[in-house]
N, C-alpha and C positions, 0 to 999 in steps of 0.2 A: 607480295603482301601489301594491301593496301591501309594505313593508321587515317582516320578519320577523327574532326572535329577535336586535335590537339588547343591547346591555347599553351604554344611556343613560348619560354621563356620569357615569360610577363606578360605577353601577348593581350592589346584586348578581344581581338578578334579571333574567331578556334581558323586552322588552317588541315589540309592532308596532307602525308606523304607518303613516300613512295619506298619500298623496299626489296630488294632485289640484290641475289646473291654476296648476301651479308655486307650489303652498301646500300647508302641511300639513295634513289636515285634522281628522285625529284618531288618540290614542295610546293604548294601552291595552295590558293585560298579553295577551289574545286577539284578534285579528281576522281575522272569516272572510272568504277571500277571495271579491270581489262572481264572478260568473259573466262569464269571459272575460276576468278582472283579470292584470296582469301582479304575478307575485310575485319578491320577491330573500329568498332567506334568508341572513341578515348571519352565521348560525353562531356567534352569541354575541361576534362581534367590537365593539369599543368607536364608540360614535357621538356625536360633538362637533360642536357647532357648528365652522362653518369659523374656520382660523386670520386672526388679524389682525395686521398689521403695523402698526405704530403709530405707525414712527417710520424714513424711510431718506428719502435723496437718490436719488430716481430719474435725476435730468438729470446726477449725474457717477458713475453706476456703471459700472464695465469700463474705466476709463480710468487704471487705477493704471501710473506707467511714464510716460505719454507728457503729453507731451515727458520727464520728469524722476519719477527717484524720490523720497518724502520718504524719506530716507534716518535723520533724527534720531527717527524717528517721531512725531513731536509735532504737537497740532494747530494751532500757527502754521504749520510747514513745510509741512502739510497744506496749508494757506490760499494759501501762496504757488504752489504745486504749480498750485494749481487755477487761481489766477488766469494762471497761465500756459499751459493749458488753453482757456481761454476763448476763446480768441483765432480757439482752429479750430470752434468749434460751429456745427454749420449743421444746421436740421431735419434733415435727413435723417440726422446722425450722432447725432442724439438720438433719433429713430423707430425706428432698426437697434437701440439699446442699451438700450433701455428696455424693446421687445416682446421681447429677447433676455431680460431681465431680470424681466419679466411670468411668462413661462414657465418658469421657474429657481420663483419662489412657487407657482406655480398646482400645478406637479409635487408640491411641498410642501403642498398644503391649504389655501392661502395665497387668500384671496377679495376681502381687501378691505387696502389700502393706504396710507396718508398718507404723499405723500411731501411733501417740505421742495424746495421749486425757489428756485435763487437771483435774484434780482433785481436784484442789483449791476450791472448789464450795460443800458448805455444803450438796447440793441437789441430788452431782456425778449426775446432768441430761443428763451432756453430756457422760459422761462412760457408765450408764444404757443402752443409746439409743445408742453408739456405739456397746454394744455387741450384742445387736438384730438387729442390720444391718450387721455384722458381720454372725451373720448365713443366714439372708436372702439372704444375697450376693455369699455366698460360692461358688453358683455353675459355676460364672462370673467372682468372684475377690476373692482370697483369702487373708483375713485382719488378720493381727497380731497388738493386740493393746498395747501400751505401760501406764502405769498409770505415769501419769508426773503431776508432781508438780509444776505450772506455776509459782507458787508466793513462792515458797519455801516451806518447808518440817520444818524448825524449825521456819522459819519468818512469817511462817502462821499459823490463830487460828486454831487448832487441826489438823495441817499437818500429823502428824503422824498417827494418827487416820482416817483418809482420804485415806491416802494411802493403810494401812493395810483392812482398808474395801473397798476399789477397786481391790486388789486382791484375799478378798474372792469373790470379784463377778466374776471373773475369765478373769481380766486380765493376757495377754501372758507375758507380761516384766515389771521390777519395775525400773520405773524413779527418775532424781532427776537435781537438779540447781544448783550447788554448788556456781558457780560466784553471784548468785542473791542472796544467805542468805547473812543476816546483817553482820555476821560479819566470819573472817575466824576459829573462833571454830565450828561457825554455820555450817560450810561448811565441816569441818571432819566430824562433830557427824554426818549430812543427808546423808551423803555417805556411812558411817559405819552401818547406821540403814538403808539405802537401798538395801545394800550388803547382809546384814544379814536377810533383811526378804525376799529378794529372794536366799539364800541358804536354808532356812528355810522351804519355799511352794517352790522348783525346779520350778524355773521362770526364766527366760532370764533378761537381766540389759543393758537398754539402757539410757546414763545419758547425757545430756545437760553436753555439760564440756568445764569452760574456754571460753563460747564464746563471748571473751569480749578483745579491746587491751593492757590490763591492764600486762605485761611479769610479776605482780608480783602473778596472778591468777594461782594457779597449784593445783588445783584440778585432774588433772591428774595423778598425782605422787601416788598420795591417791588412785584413781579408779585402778589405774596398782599393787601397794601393797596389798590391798585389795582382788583384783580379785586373785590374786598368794595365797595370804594366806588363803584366803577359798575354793582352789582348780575350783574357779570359771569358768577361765583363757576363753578359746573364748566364752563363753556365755556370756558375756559380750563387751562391745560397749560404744567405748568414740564420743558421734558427734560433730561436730564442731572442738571442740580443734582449737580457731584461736588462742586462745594467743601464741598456740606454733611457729605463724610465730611472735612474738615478745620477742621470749626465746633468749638470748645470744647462741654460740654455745657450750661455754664448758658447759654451765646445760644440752643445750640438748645429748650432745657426751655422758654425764652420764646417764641421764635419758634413752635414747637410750638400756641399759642393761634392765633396769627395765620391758622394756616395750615388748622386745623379750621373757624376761623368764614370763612372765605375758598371753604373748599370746594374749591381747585382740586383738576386730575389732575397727577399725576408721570408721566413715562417713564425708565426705566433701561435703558443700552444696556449691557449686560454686556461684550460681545465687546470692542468699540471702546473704550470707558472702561479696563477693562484695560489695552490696549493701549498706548493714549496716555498714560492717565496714569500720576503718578507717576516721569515720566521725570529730573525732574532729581535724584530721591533718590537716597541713597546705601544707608542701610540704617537702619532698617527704610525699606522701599518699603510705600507705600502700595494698595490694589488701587485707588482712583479711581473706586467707584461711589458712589451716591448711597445713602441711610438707608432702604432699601427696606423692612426687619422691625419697623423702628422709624415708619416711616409708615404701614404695612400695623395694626399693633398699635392705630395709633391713629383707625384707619377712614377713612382718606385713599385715595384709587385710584392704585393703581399698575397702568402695563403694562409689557411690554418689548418693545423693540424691536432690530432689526437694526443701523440708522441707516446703518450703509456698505457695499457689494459692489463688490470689487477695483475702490479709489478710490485719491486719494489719501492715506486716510487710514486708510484699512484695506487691505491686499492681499489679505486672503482672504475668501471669503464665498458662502454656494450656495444660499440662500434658504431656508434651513432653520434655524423659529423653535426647532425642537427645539433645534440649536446653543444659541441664546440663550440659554434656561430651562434649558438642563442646565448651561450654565457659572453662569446669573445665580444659581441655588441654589447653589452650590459658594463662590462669592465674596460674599455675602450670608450665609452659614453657614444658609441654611434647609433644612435637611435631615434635619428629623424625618419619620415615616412620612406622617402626613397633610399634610404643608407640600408633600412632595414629592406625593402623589394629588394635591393642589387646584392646584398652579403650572400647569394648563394654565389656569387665570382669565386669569394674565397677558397671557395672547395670545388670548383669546377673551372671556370674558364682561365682565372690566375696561376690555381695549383697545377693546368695545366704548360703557361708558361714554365713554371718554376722543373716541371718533371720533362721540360726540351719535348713534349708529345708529338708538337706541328701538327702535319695535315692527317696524322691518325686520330685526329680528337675533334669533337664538333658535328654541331646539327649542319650540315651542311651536302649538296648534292655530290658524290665521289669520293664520301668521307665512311670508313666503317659504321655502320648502324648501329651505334650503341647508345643507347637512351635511359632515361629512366622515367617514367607517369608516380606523378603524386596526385593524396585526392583532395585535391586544391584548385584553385583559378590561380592563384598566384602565388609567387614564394612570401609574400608577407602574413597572406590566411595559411600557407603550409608551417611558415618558421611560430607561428602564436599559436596554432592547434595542436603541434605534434603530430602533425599528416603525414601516413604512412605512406610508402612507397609501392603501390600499388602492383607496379610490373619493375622489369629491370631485363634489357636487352642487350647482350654484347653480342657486334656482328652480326645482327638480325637473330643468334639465338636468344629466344627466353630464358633465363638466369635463376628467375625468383616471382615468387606472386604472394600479394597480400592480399585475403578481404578485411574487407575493412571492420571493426567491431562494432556490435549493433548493441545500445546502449537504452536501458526501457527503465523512466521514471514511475515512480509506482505511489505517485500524490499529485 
């Protein structure tokens, strides 16, 4: 199949390419079509790699409400919401919510996933049932699951235990809560025993860190030490980090070293952090994201992410990462002309570092064919218009299609 008159990731020029058994094969500014080749002409529309999410709870999305609202909006009340929650989960109510939830991204350009599944639950019912949707889904959405310890790792009855048998079931990443253990020993030892049992099983480490206004929460320091010492360095991933918009600057001007030679990924959940944080100010209120221009400046990876869909900890949410990056630019203050063209990194070629993809990911000749067309020339008239994502192709198959809505003034 031949794609014609693409304009490639900001591209000013349109370019074609080439597709052939669910890989790309070759790109170039002309190609002629082979004889009895099917051709698309893209009409100058923009082509990106597909969107990634980097960062959401798939096992408690659509559940905001029930049994109970978090009403304070904060993420303790969140926590307790959820844990009362639990109580009703049965495959079958996480299959119905999840594929519901699948298709809310896939609509969106959305192709690949991490999501964070909690482990606190004697029964792992919700881990079990995430990894057999995990391969059901494969061939639509591809999921990488994280084992996260919602209630903690030493603050819960047999966290440890929990966790290590969530990754023989073959969790992708070993998670962890540091702000939420009782006390700050608590919060070294779950990190060091998180570190350590995914060096252990070659597992990725994506850790809830810090996300709380508390500047004297540095769990951070620990996952950046940690990671460097066990040679772990970007297989690892600190999300959130809000408290570092509450670090003084000389901790962070030091800290800043640690975290270059450490190598890890950041996530920033724009939407949620918002949200949540900054709840007990008075004024000024804090936004409660993390140092994203100031990590970004200093060649650290950042993505962003969703993190919740009507939970209890977000009510609102439609699987659309455009949301994200349009608010995470706005509350970051990146919003010079080119900061805004490049922020689709965030959600595609960064979150691809961040999810270890390599050469599965990318417009590239011998790379899977997975693409998405928006109806844009560029991500900056896509990210200001609300441009829909017109097609969405994993592996050369078509996913998803939009027309676009036809809009008629009547003055």
């Amino acid at each position: 199949m031949l794609f014609q008159n693409a304009r490639i990731e900001n591209a000013e020029k349109t370019a074609d390419f080439r597709v052939e058994d669910g890989k790309f094969l070759a790109f170039a500014e002309k190609l002629r079509p082979l004889e009895g080749e099917e051709t698309v002409d893209l009409a100058g529309k923009l082509v990106l790699p597909p969107f990634i999410e980097s960062h959401v709870h798939l096992d408690t999305c659509l559940t905001a409400g029930d049994p109970v609202w978090n009403m304070s909006g904060t993420l303790f009340e969140g926590i307790e919401c959820w844990a009362k929650r639990k109580d009703k989960l049965s495959p079958e109510d996480i299959r119905q919510r999840v594929r519901q939830a699948v298709r809310l991204y896939a609509r969106n350009g959305v192709q690949f996933i991490r999501s964070h599944v909690d482990v606190t639950d004697p029964k792992l019912t919700a881990m079990e049932t995430m990894l057999e949707l995990r391969e059901e889904l494969r061939d639509v959405m591809t999921i990488q699951i994280v084992a996260f310890p919602q209630e903690g790792i030493l603050s819960y009855p047999n966290g440890k235990e929990l966790l290590e048998e969530a990754v023989k079931m073959g969790a992708d990443c070993v998670g962890a809560i540091p702000h939420y253990e009782f006390t700050r020993e608590y919060s070294v030892e779950s990190l060091n025993f998180a570190l350590e049992l995914a060096a252990e099983n070659d597992r990725l480490v994506d850790v809830h860190c810090d996300e709380i206004d508390d500047e004297a929460s540095r769990g951070l320091e620990t996952v950046a030490a940690r990671a460097l010492e066990l040679g772990l360095f970007d297989k690892v991933t600190a999300s959130h980090t809000t408290a570092m918009h509450s670090y003084n600057n000389a901790y962070v001007l030091r800290l800043m070293r640690l975290l270059k030679m450490s190598r890890i990924n950041f996530v920033c959940n724009p939407l949620v952090n918002t949200h949540l944080q900054g709840r007990i100010d008075t004024y000024p209120r804090r936004r409660g994201v993390t140092r994203v221009k100031e990590l970004t400046a200093e060649g650290l990876n950042v993505s962003f992410g969703h993190d919740d869909i009507f939970d209890p900890w977000y009510p609102m949410g439609s699987g659309s990462l455009r949301d994200v990056v349009f608010l995470g630019l706005h509350v970051t203050q990146m919003m010079g002309y080119e900061e805004i063209m490049n922020s689709y990194k965030f959600i595609t070629h960064n979150a691809a570092r961040t999810l270890h993809l390599g050469e599965s990911y990318g417009l590239e000749a011998g790379r899977p064919a997975s693409f998405i067309v928006l109806d844009a020339e560029n991500y900056y008239d896509a990210l200001n218009r609300n441009a829909p994502v017109l097609a969405s192709y994993k592996a050369g198959k078509l996913l998803s299609r939009t027309k676009p809505a036809e809009a008629e003034l009547l003055f």
